[in-house]
C-alpha positions in Angstrom: -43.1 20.6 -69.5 -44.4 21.1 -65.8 -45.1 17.9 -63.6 -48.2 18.4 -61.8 -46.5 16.8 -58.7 -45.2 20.0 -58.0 -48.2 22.0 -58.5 -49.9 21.3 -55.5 -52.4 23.8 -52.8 -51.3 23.7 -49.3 -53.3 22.0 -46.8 -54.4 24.8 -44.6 -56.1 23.9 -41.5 -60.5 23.7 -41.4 -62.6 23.4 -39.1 -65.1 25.4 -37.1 -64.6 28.2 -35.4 -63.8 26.8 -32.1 -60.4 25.3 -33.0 -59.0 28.6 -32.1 -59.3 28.3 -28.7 -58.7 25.0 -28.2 -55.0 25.5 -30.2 -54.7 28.0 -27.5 -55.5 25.3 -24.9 -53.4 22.4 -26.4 -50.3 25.0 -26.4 -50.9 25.6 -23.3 -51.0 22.3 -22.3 -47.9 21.5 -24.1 -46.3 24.7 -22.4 -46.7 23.0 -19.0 -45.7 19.5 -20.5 -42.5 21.1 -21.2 -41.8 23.1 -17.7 -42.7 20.0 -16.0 -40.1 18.2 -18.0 -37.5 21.2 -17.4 -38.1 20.9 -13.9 -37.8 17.1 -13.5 -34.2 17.6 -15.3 -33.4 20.6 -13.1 -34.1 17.7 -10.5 -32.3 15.2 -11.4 -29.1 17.1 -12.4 -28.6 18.4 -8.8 -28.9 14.6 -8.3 -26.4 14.3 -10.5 -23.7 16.8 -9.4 -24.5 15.9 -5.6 -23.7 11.8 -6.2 -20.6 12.8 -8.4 -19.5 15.2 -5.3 -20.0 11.9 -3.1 -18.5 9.7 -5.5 -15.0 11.9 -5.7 -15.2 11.8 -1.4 -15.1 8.7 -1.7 -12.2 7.7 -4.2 -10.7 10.2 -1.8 -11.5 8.5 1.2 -10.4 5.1 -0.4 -7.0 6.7 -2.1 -5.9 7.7 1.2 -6.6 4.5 3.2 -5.1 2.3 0.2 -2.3 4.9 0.9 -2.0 4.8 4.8 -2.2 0.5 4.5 0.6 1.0 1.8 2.5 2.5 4.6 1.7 0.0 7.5 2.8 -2.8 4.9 6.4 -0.6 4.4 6.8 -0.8 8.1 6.0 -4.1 8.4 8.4 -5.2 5.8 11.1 -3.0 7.7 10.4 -4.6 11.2 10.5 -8.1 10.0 13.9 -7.6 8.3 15.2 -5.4 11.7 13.5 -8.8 14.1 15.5 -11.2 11.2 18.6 -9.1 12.0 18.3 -9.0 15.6 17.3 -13.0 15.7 20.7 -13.6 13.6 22.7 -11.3 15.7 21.5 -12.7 19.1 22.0 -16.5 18.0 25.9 -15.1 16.7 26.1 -13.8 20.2 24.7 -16.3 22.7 26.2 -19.4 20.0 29.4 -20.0 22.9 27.6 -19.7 25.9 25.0 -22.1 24.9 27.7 -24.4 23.4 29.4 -24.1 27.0 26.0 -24.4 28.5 25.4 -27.4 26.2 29.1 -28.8 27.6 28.8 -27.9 30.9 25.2 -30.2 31.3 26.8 -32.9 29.2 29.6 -33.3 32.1 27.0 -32.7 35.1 28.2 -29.3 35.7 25.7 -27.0 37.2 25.6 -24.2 34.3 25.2 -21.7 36.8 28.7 -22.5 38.3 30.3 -22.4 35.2 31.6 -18.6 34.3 30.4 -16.2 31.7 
């Protein structure tokens, strides 16, 4: 037993006689459609590669001022602790003479007459 929804023509084109040319004109058409739309993404992927070049100079640029600051932030640290040191060390040092200094002006001694 055959189902008849298998047995079935194939639509074939009709129409007069001018369709033939007009196909012709349509593919055409659609031809230049399509090099257009070639073109455009041609276009817009040199767009592409050129703002991904600038992108990467820029994470560049930014990587190596993130990693010069990084540096001036190192040396900053460092000088603070040296000036902490050299505070420390200057109060250890000048501690007597300003205790004599301190003595001296508590008496009425001139500290400039009193020695080193």
């Amino acid at each position: 037993m055959s189902s008849s929804i298998y047995n079935h023509k194939h639509l074939q084109p009709t129409g007069a006689a001018t369709q033939g040319p007009s196909l012709q004109q349509h593919h055409a058409r659609l031809n230049d459609c399509f090099d257009t739309i070639r073109q455009e993404f041609d276009v817009v992927a040199q767009e592409l590669n050129l703002i991904r070049g600038q992108r990467d100079e820029f994470e560049n640029k930014v990587t190596g001022q993130v990693n010069e600051l990084n540096i001036i932030r190192q040396s900053l640290y460092e000088l603070e602790t040296q000036h902490g040191k050299s505070v420390s060390s200057t109060k250890t040092r000048s501690a007597p003479s300003v205790k004599r200094i301190t003595l001296s002006a508590n008496k009425g001694a001139s500290p400039s007459a009193l020695p080193p």
